[in-house]
PDB file of the backbone (N, CA, C, O) and the ligand in Angstrom, with CONECT records:
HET     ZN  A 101       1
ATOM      1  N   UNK A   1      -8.010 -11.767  -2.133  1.00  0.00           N
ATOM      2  CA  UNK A   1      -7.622 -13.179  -2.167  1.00  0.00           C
ATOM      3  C   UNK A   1      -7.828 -13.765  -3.567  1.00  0.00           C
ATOM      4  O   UNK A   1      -6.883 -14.347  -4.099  1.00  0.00           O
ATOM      5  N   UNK A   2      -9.175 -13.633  -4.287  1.00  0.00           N
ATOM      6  CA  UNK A   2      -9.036 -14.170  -5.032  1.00  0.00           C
ATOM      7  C   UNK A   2      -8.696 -13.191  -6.547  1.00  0.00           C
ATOM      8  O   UNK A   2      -8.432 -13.762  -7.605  1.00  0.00           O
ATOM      9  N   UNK A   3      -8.757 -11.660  -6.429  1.00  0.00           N
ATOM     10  CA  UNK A   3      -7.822 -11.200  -7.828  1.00  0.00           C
ATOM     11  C   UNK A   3      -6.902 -10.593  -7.177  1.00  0.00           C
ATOM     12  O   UNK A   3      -7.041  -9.407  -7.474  1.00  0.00           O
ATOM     13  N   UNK A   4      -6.055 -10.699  -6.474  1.00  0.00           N
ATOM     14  CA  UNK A   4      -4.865 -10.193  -5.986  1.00  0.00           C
ATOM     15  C   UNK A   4      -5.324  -8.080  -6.020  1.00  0.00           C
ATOM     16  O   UNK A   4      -6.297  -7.331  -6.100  1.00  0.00           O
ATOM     17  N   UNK A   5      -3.848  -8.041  -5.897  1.00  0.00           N
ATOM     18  CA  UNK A   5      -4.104  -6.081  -5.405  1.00  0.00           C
ATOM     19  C   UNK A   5      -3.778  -5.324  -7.030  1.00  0.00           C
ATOM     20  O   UNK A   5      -2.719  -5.592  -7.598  1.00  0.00           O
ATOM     21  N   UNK A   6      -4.862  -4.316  -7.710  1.00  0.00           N
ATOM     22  CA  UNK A   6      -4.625  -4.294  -8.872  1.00  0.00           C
ATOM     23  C   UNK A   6      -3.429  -3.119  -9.017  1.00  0.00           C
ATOM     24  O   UNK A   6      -2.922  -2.873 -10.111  1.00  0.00           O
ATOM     25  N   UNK A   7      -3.112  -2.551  -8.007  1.00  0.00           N
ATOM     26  CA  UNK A   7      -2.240  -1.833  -8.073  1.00  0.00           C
ATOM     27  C   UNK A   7      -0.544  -2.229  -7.492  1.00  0.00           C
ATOM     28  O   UNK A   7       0.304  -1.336  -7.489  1.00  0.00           O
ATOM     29  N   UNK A   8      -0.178  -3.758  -6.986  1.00  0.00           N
ATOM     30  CA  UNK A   8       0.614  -4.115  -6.975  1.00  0.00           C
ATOM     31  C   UNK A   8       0.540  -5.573  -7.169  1.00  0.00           C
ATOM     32  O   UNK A   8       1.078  -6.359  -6.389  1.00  0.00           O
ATOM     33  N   UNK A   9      -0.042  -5.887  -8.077  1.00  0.00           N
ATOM     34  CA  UNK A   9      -0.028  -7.724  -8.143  1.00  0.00           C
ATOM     35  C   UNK A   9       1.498  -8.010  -9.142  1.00  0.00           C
ATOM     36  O   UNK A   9       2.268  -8.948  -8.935  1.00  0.00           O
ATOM     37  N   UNK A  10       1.580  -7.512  -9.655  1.00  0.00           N
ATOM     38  CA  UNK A  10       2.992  -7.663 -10.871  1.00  0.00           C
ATOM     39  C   UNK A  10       4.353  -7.798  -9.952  1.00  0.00           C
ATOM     40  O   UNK A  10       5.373  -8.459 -10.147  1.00  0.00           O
ATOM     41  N   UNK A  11       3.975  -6.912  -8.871  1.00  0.00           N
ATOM     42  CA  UNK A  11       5.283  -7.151  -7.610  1.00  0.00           C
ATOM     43  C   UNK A  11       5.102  -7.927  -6.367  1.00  0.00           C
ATOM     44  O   UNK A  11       6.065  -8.560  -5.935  1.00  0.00           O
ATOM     45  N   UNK A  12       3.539  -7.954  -5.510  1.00  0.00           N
ATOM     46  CA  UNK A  12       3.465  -8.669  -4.527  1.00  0.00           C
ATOM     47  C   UNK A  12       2.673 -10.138  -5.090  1.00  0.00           C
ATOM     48  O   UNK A  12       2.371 -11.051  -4.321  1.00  0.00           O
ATOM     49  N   UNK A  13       2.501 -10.152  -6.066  1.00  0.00           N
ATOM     50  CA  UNK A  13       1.586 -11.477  -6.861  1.00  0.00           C
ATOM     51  C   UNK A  13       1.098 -12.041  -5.193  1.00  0.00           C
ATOM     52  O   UNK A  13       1.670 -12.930  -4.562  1.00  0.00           O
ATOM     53  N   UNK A  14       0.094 -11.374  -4.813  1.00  0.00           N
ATOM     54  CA  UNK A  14      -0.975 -12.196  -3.596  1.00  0.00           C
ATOM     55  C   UNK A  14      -1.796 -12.756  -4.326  1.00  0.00           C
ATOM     56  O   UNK A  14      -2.324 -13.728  -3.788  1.00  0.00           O
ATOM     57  N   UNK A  15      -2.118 -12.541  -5.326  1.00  0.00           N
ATOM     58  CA  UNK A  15      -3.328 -13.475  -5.689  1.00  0.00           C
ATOM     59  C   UNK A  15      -3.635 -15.205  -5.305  1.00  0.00           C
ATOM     60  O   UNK A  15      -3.227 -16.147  -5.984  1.00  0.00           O
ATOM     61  N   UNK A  16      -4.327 -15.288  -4.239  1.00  0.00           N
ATOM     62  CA  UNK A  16      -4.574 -16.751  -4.613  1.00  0.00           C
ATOM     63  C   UNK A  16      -3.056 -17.496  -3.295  1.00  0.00           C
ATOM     64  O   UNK A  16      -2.876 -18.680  -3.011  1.00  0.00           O
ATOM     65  N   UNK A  17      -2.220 -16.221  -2.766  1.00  0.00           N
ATOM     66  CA  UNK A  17      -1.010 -16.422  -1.718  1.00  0.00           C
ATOM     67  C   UNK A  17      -1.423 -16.446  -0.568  1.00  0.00           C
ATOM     68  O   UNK A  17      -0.425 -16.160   0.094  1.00  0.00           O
ATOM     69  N   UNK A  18      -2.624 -16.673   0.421  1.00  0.00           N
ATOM     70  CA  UNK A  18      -3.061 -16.741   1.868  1.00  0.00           C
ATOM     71  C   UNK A  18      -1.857 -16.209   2.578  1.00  0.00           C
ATOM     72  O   UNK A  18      -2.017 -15.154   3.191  1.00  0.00           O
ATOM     73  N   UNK A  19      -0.710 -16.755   2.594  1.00  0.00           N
ATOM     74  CA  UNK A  19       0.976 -16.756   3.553  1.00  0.00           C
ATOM     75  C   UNK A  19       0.865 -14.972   2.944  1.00  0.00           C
ATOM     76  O   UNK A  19       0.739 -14.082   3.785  1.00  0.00           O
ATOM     77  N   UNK A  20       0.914 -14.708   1.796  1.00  0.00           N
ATOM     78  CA  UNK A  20       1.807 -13.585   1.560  1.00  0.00           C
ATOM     79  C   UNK A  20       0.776 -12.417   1.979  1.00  0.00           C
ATOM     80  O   UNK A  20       1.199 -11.560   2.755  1.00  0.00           O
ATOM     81  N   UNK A  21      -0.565 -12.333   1.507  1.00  0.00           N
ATOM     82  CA  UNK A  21      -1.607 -11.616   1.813  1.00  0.00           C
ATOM     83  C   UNK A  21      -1.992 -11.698   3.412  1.00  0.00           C
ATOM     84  O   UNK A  21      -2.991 -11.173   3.903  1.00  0.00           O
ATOM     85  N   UNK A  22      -1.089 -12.395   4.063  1.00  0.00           N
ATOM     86  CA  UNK A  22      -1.155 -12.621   5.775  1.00  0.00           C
ATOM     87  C   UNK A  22       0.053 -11.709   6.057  1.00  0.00           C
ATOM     88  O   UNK A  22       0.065 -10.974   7.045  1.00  0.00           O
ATOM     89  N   UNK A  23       1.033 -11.764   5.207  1.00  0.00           N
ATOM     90  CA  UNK A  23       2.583 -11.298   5.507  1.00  0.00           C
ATOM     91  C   UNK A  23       2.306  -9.436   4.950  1.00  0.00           C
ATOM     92  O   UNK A  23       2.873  -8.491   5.499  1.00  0.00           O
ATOM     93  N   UNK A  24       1.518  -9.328   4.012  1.00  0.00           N
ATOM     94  CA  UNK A  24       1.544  -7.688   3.635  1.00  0.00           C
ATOM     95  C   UNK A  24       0.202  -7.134   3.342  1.00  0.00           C
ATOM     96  O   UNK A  24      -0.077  -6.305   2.475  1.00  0.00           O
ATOM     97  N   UNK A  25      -0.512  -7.654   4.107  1.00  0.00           N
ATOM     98  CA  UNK A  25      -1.937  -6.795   4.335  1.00  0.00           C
ATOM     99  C   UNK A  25      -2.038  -6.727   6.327  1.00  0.00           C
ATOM    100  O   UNK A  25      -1.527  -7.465   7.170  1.00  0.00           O
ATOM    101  N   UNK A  26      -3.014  -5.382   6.477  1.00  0.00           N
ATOM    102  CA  UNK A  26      -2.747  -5.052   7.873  1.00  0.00           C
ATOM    103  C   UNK A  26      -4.202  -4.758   7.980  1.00  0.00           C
ATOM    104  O   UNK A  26      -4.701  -3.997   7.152  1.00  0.00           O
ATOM    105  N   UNK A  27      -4.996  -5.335   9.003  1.00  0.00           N
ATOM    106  CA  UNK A  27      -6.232  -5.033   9.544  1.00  0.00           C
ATOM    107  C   UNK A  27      -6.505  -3.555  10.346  1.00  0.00           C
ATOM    108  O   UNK A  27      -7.555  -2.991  10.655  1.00  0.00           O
ATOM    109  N   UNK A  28      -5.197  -3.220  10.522  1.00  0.00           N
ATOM    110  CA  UNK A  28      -5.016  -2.097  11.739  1.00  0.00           C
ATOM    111  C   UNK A  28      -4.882  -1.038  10.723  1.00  0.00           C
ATOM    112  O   UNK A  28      -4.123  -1.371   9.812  1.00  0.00           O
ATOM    113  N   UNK A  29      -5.543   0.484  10.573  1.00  0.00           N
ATOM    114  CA  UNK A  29      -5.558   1.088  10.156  1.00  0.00           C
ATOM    115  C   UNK A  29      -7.066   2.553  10.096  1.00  0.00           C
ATOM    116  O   UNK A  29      -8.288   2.442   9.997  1.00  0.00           O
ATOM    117  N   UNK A  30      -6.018   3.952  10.233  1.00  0.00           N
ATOM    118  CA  UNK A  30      -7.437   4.775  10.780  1.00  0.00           C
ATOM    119  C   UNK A  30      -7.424   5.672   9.389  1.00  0.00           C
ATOM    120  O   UNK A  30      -6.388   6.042   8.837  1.00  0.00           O
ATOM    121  N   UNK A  31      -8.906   5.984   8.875  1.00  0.00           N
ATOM    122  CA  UNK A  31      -9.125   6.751   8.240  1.00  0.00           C
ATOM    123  C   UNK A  31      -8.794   6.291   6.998  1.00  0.00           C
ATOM    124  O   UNK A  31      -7.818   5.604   6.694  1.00  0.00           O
ATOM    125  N   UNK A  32     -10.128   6.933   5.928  1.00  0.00           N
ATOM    126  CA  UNK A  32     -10.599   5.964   4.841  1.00  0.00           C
ATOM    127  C   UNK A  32     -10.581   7.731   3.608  1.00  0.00           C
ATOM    128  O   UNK A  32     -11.102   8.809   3.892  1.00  0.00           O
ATOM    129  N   UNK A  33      -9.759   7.353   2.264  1.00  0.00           N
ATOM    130  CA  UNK A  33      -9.737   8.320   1.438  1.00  0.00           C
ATOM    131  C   UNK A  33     -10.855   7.684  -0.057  1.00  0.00           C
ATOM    132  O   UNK A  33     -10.034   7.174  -0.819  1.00  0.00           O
ATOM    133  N   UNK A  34     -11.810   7.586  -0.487  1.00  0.00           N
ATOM    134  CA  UNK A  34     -12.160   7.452  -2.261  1.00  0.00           C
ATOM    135  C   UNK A  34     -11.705   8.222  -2.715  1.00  0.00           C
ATOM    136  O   UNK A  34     -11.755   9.412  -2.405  1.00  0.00           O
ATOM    137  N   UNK A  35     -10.823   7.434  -4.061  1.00  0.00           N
ATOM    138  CA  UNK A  35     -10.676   8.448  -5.048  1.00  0.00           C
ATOM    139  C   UNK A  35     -11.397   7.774  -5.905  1.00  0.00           C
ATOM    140  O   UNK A  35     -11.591   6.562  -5.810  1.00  0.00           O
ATOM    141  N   UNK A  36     -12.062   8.846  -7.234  1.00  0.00           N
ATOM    142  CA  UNK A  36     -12.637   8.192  -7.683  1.00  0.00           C
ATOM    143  C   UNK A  36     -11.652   8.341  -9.718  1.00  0.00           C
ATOM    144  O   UNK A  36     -11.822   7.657 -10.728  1.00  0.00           O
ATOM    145  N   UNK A  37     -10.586   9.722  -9.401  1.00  0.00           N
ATOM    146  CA  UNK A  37      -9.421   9.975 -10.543  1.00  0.00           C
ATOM    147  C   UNK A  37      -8.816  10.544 -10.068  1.00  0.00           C
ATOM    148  O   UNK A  37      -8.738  11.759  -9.887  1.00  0.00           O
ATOM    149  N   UNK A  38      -7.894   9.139  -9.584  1.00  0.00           N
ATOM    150  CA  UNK A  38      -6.145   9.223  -9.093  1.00  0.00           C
ATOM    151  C   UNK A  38      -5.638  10.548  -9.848  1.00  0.00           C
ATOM    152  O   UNK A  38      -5.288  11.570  -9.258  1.00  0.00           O
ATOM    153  N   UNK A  39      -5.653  10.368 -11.324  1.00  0.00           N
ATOM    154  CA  UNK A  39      -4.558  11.337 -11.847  1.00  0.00           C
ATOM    155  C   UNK A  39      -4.618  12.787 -11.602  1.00  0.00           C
ATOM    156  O   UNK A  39      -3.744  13.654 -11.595  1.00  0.00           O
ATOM    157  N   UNK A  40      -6.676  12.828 -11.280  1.00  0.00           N
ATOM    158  CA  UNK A  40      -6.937  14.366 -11.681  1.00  0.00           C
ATOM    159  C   UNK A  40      -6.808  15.211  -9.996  1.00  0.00           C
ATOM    160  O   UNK A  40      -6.988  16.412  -9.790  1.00  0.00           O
ATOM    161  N   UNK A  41      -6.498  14.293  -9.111  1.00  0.00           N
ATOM    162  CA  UNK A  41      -6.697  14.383  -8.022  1.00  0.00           C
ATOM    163  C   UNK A  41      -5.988  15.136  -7.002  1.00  0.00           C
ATOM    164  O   UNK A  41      -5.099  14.374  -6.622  1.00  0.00           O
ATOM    165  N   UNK A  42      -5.910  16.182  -6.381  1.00  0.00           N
ATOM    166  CA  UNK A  42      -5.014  16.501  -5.186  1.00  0.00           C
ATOM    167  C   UNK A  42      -4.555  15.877  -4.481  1.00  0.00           C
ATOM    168  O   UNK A  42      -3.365  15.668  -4.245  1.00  0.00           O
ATOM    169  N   UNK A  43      -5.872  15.318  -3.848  1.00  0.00           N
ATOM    170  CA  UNK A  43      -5.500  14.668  -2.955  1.00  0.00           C
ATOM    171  C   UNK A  43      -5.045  12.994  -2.457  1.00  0.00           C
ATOM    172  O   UNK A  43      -4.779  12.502  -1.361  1.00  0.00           O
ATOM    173  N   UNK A  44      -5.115  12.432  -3.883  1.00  0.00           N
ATOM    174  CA  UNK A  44      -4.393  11.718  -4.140  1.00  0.00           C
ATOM    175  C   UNK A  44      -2.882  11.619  -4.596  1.00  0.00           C
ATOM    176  O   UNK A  44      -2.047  10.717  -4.533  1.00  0.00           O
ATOM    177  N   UNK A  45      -2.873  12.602  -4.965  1.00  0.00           N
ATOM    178  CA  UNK A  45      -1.222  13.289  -5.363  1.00  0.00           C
ATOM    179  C   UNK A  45      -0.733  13.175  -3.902  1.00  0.00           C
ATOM    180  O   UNK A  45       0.006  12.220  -3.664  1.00  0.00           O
ATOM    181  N   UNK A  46      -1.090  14.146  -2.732  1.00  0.00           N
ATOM    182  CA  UNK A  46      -0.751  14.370  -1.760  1.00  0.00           C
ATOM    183  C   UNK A  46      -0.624  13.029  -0.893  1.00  0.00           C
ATOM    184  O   UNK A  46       0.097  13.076   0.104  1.00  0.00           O
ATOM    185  N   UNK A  47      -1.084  12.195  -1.118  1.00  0.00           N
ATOM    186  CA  UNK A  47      -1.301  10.672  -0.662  1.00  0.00           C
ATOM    187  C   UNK A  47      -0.298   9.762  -1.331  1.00  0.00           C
ATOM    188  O   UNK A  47       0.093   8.824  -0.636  1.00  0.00           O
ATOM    189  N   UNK A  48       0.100   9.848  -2.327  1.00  0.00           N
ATOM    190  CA  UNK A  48       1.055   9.584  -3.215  1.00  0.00           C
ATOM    191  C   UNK A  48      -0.377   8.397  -3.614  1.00  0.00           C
ATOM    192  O   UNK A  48      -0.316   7.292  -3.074  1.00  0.00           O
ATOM    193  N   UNK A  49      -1.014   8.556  -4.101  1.00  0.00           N
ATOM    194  CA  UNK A  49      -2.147   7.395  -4.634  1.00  0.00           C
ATOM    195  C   UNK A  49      -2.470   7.476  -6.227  1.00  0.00           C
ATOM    196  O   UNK A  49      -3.359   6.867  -6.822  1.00  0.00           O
ATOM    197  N   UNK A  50      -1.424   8.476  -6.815  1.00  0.00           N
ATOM    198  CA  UNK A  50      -2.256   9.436  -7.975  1.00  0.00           C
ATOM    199  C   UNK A  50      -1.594   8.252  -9.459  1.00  0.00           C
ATOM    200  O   UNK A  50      -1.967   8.398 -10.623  1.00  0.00           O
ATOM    201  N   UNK A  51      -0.739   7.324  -9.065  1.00  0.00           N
ATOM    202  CA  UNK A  51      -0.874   6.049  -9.814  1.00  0.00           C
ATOM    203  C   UNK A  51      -1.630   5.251  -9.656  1.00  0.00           C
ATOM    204  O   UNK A  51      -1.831   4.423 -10.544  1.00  0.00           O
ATOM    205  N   UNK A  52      -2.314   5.222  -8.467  1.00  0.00           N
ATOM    206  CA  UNK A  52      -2.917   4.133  -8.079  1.00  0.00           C
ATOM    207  C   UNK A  52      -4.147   3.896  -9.014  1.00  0.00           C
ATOM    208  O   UNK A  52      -4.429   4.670  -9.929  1.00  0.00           O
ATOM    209  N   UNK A  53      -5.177   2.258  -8.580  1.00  0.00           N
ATOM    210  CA  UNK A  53      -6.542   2.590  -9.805  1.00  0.00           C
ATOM    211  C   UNK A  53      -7.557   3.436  -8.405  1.00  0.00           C
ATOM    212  O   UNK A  53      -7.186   3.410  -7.232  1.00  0.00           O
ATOM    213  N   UNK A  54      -8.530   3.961  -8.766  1.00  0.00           N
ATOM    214  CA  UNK A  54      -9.540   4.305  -8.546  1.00  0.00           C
ATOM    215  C   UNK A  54      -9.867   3.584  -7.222  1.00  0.00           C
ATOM    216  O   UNK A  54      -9.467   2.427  -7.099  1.00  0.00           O
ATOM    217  N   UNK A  55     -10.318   3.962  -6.570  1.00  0.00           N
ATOM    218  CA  UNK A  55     -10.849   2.998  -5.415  1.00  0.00           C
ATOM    219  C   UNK A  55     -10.693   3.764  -3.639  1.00  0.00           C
ATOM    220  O   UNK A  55     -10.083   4.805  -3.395  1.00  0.00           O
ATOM    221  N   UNK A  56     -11.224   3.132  -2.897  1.00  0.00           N
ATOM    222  CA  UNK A  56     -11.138   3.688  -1.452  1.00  0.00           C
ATOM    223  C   UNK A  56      -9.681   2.827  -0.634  1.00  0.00           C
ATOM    224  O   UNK A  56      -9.448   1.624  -0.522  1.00  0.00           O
ATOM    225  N   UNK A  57      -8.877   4.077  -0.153  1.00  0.00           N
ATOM    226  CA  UNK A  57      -7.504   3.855   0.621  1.00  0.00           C
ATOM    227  C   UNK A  57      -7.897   4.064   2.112  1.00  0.00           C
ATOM    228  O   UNK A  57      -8.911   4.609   2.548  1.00  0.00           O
ATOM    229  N   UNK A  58      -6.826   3.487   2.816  1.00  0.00           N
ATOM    230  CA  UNK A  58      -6.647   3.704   3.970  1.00  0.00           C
ATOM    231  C   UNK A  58      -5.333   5.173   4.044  1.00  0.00           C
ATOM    232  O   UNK A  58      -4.348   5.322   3.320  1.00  0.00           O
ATOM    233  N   UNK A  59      -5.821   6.056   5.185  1.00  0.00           N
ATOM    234  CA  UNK A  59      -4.879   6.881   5.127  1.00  0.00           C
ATOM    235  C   UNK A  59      -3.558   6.823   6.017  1.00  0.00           C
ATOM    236  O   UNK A  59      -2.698   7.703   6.058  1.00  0.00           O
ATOM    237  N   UNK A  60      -3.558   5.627   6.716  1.00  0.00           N
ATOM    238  CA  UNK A  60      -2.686   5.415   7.879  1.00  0.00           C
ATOM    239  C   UNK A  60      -2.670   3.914   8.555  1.00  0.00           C
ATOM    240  O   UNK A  60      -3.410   3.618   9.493  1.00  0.00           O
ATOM    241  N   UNK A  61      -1.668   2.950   7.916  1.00  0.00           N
ATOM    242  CA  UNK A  61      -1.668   1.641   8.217  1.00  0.00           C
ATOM    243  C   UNK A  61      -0.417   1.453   9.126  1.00  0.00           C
ATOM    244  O   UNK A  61       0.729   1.882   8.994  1.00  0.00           O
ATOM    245  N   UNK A  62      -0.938   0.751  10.001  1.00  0.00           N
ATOM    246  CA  UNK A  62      -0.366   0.236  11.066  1.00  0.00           C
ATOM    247  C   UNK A  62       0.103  -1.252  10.900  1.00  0.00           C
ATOM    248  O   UNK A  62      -0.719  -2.167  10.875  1.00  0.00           O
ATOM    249  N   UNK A  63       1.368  -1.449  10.793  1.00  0.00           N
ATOM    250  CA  UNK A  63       2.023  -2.935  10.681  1.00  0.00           C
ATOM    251  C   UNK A  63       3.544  -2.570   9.554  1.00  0.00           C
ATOM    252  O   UNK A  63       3.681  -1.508   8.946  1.00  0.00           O
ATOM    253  N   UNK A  64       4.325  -3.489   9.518  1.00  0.00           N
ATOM    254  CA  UNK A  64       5.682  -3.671   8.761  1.00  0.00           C
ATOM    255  C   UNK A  64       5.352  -4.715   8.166  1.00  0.00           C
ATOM    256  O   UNK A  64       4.653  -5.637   8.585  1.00  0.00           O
ATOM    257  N   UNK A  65       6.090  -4.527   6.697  1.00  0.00           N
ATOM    258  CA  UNK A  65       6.487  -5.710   5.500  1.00  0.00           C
ATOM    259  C   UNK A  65       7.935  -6.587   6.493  1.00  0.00           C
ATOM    260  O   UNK A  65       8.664  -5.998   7.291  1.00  0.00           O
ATOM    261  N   UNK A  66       8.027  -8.183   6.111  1.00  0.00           N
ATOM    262  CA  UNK A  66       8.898  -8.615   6.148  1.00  0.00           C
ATOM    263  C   UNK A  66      10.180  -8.017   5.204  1.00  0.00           C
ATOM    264  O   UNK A  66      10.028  -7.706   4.023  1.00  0.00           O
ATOM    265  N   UNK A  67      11.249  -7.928   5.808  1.00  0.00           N
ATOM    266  CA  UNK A  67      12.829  -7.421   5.251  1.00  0.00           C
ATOM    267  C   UNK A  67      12.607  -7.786   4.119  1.00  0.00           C
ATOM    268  O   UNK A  67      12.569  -6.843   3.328  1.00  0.00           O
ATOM    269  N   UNK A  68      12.337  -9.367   3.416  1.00  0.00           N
ATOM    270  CA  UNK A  68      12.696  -9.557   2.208  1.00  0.00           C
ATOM    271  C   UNK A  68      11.471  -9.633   1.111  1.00  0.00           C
ATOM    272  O   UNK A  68      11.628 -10.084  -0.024  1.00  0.00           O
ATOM    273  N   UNK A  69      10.002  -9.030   1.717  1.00  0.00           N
ATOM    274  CA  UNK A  69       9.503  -8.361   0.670  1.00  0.00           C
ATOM    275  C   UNK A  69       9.720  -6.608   0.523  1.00  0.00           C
ATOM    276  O   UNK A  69       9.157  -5.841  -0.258  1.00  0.00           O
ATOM    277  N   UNK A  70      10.438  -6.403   1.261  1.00  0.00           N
ATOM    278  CA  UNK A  70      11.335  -4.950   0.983  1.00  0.00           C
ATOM    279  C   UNK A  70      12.257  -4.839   0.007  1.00  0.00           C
ATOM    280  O   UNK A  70      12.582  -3.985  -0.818  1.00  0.00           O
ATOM    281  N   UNK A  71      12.658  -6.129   0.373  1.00  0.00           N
ATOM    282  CA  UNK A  71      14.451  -5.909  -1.177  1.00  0.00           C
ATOM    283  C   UNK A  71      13.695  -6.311  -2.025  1.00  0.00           C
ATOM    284  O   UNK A  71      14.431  -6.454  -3.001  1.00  0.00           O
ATOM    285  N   UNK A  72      12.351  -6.693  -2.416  1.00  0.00           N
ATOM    286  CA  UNK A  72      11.939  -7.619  -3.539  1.00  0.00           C
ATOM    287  C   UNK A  72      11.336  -6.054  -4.301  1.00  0.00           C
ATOM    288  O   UNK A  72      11.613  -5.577  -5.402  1.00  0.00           O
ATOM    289  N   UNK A  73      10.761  -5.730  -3.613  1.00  0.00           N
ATOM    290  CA  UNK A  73       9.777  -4.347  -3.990  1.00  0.00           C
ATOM    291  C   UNK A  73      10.604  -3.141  -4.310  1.00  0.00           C
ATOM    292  O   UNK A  73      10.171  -2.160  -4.914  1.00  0.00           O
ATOM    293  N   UNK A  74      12.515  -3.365  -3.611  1.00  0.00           N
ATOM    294  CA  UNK A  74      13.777  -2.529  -3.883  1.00  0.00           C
ATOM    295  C   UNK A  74      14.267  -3.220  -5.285  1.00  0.00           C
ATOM    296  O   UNK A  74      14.475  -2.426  -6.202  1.00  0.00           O
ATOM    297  N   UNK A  75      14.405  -4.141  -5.462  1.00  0.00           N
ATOM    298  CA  UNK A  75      14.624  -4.758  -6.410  1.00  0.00           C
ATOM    299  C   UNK A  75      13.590  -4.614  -7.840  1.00  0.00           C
ATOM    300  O   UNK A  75      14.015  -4.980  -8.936  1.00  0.00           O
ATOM    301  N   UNK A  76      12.432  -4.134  -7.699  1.00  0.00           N
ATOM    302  CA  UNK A  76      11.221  -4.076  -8.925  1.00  0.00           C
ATOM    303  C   UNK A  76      10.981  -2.650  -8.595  1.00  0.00           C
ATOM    304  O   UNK A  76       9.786  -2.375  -8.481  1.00  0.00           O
ATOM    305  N   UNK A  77      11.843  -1.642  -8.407  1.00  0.00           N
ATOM    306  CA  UNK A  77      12.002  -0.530  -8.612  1.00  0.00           C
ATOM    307  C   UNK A  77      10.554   0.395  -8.104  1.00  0.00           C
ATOM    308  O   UNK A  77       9.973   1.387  -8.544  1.00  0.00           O
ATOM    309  N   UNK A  78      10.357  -0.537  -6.938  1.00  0.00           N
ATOM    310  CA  UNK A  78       9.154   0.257  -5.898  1.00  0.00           C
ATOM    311  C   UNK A  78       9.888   0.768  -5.005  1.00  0.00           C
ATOM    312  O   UNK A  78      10.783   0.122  -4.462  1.00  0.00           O
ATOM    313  N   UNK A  79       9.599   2.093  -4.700  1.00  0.00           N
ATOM    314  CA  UNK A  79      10.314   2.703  -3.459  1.00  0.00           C
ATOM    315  C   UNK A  79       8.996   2.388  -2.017  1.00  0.00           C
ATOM    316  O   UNK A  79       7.822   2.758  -2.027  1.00  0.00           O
ATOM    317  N   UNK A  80       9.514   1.830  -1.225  1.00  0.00           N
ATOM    318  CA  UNK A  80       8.478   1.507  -0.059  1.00  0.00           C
ATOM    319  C   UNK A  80       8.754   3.219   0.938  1.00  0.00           C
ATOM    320  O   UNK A  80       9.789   3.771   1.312  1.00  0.00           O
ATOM    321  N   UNK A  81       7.430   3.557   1.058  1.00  0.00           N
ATOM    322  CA  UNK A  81       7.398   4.592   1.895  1.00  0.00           C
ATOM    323  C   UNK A  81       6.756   3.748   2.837  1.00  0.00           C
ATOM    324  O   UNK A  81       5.805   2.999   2.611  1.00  0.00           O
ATOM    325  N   UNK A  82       7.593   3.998   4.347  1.00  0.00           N
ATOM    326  CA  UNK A  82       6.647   3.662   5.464  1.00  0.00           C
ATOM    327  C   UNK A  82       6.149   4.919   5.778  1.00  0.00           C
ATOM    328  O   UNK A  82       6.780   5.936   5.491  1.00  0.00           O
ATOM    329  N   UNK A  83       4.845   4.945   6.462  1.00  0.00           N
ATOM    330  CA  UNK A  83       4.139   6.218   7.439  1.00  0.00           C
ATOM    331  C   UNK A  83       5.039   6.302   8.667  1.00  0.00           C
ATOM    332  O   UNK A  83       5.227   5.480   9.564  1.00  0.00           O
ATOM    333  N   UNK A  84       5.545   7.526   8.462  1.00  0.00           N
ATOM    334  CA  UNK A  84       6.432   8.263   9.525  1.00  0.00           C
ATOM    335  C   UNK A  84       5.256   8.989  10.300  1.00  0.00           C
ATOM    336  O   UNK A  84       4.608   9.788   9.623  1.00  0.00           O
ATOM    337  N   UNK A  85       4.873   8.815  11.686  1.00  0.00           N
ATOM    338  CA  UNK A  85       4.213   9.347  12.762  1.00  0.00           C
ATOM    339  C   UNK A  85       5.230  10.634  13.296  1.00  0.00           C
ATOM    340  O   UNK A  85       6.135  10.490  14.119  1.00  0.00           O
ATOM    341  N   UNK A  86       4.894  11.790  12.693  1.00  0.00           N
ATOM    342  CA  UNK A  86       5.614  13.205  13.213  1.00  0.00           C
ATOM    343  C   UNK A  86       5.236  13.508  14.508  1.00  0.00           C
ATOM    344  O   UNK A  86       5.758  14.384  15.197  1.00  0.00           O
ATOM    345  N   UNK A  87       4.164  12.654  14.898  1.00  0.00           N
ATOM    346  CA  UNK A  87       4.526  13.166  16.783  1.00  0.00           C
ATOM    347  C   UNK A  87       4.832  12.526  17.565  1.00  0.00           C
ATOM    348  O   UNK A  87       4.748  12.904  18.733  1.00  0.00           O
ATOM    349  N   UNK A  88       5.348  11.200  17.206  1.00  0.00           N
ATOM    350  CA  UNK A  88       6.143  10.453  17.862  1.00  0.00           C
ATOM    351  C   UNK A  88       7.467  11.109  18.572  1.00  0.00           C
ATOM    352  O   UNK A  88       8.010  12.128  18.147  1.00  0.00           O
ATOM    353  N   UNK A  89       7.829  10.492  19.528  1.00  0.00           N
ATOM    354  CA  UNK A  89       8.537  11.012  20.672  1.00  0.00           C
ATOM    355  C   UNK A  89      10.105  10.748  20.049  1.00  0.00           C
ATOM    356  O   UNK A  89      11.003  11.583  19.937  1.00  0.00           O
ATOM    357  N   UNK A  90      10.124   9.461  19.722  1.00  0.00           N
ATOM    358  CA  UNK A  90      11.121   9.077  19.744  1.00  0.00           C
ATOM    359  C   UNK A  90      11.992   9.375  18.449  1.00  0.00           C
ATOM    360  O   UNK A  90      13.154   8.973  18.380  1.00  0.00           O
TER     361      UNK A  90
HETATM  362 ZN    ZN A 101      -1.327  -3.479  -3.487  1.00  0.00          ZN2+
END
C-alpha cells in the first residue's frame, strides 16, 4: 500500500491505489517460494521470477485481473501468464 509492488509499480502504479491493489492483489493462494538471487536461480527461472527483485512468492494464486488491466499490462509489453491448473477436468 504504501511503496507499491517493486517489481511491477511502473505498470500497475498501486502505490498509494486501495481500488487497484483491491482489483490485482489476491488473498487466496497455496505455497510460498524465497528467492534470495532471482538471476542465479533455478528455481526462479522455472517460476518465471528470475526478473523479479529478491523476495518471498506465492507459487499458486487464485483470482483474475480485470479485462482492462490485461490490455494495459498487453499494451506495456507484459505478457500476463495466468496459472493453468493441469488437472483440471475441464
Ligand atoms: Zn507486482
Amino acid at each position: 500500500m504504501r511503496d507499491g509492488c517493486p517489481n511491477c509499480e511502473n505498470v500497475l502504479q498501486l502505490r498509494g491505489n486501495n481500488d487497484a491493489i483491491q482489483e490485482c492483489t489476491s488473498q487466496v493462494f497455496e505455497g510460498l517460494i524465497s528467492v534470495r538471487d532471482p538471476a542465479a536461480s533455478w528455481v526462479a527461472r522455472w517460476q518465471r521470477l528470475d526478473n523479479y527483485v529478491a523476495g518471498t512468492y506465492a507459487t499458486k494464486v487464485t483470482g483474475s485481473l480485470p479485462e482492462y488491466i490485461i490490455s494495459s499490462l498487453e499494451d506495456s509489453g507484459v505478457k500476463y501468464v495466468p496459472y493453468i491448473d493441469i488437472f483440471r477436468a475441464d
